[in-house]
VOROMAR-960436 format. One line per 10 residues: their letters; for each residue z, x, y of C-alpha. Coordinates in pm, whole numbers, plus 50000, padded with zeros to 5 digits. Example, Ala and Ser with C-alpha at 12.3 -4.5 7.8 and 13.67 -1.06 7.14 Angstrom:
2
AS	50780,51230,49550  50714,51367,49894 $
// end
This chain:
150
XXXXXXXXXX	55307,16001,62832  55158,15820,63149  55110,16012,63473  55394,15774,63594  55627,15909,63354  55526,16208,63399  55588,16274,63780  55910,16155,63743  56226,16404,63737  56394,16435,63426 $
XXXXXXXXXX	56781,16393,63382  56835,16451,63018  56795,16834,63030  57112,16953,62861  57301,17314,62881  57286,17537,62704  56887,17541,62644  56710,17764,62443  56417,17940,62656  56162,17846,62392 $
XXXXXXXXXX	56055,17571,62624  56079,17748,62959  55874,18044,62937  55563,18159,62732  55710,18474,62618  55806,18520,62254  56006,18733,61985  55990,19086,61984  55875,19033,62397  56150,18734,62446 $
XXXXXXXXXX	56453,18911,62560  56620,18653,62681  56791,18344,62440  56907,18029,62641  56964,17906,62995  57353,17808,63020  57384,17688,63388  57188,17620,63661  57233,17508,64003  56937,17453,64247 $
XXXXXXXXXX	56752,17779,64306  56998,17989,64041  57117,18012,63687  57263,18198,63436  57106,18306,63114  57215,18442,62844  57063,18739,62580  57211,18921,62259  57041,19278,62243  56832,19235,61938 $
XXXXXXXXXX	56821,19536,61696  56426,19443,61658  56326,19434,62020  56055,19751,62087  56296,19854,62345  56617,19943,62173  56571,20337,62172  56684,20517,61832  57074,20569,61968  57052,20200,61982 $
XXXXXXXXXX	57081,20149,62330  56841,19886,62521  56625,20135,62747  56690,20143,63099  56380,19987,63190  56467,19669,63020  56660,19534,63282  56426,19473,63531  56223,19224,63274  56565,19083,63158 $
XXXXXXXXXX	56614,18953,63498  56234,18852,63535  56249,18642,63210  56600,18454,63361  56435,18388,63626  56170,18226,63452  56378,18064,63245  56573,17914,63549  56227,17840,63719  56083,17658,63409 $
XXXXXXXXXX	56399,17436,63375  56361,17351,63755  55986,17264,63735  56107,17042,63411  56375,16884,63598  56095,16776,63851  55875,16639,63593  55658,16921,63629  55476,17120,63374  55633,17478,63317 $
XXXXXXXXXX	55433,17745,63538  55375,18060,63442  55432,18351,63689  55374,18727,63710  55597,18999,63761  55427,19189,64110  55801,19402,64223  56049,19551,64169  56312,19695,64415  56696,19829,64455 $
XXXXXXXXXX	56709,19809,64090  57062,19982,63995  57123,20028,63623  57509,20117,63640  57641,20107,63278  57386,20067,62909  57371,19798,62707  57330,19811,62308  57215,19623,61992  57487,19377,61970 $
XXXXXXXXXX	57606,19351,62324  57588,18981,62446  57438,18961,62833  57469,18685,63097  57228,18716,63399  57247,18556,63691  56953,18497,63870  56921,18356,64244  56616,18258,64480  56647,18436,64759 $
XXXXXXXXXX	56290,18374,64913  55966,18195,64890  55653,18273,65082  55365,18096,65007  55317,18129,64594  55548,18436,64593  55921,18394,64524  56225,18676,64601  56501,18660,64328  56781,18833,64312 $
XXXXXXXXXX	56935,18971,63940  57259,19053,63803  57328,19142,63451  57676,19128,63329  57855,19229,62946  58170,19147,62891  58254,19100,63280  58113,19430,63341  57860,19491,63620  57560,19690,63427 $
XXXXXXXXXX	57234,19605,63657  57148,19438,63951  56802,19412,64172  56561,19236,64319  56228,19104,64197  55899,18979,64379  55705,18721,64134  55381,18562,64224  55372,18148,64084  54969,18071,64148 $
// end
């Protein structure tokens, strides 16, 4: 592909999209399965609780501390398919915060989530995002996250 092609934006990005091609993480790590909409800064994203991930705890629940990287990787996800869109390369970004993060109902093997992810902030190469994750129309989590894009 020339550099010409390559700077321009890309149109022919269809929904649903599996995250394969939008972040670097991958199976047992990948909790996340496919970007279903996306609108400027936000997105949804979708993940079925996978028996085999290393943090479904023997009752086969999805530990508590999953949800904060559940809404990292959709926002990922929602930033990779923006930098795409742009005809950008995919940039990888690092987790640095974590705050208000309210885990109000579990999740378990099985149980299909949709996350919603929004920008909320950017500041130099550090973006605010804002995280909901839903089952079933049910409220379970919701936070905030700090990630750092060098």
């Amino acid at each position: 592909m020339s550099a010409a092609e390559e700077g321009k934006a890309k149109k022919d990005l269809p929904l649903p999209m599996p995250v394969e091609m939008l972040l670097p993480h991958r199976k047992p790590m990948c909790l996340v399965d496919r970007l279903v909409e996306f609108r400027d800064a936000s997105g949804v994203v979708e993940a079925l609780v996978d028996p085999e991930s290393p943090l479904i705890g023997e009752d086969g629940g999805l530990d508590r501390i999953a949800f904060i990287e559940l809404i990292a990787q959709s926002y990922a996800a929602v930033r990779g398919y923006s930098d795409l869109l742009h005809g950008e390369g995919v940039k990888k970004g690092f987790l640095v915060a974590a705050k208000m993060i309210e885990v109000k109902a579990a999740a378990a093997v099985g149980d299909m989530l949709r996350i919603r992810v929004t920008t909320t902030g950017e500041f130099g190469d550090f973006t605010l995002a804002d995280g909901v994750v839903t089952s079933g129309g049910e409220i379970l989590a919701w936070g905030s996250i700090t990630v750092w894009v060098p």
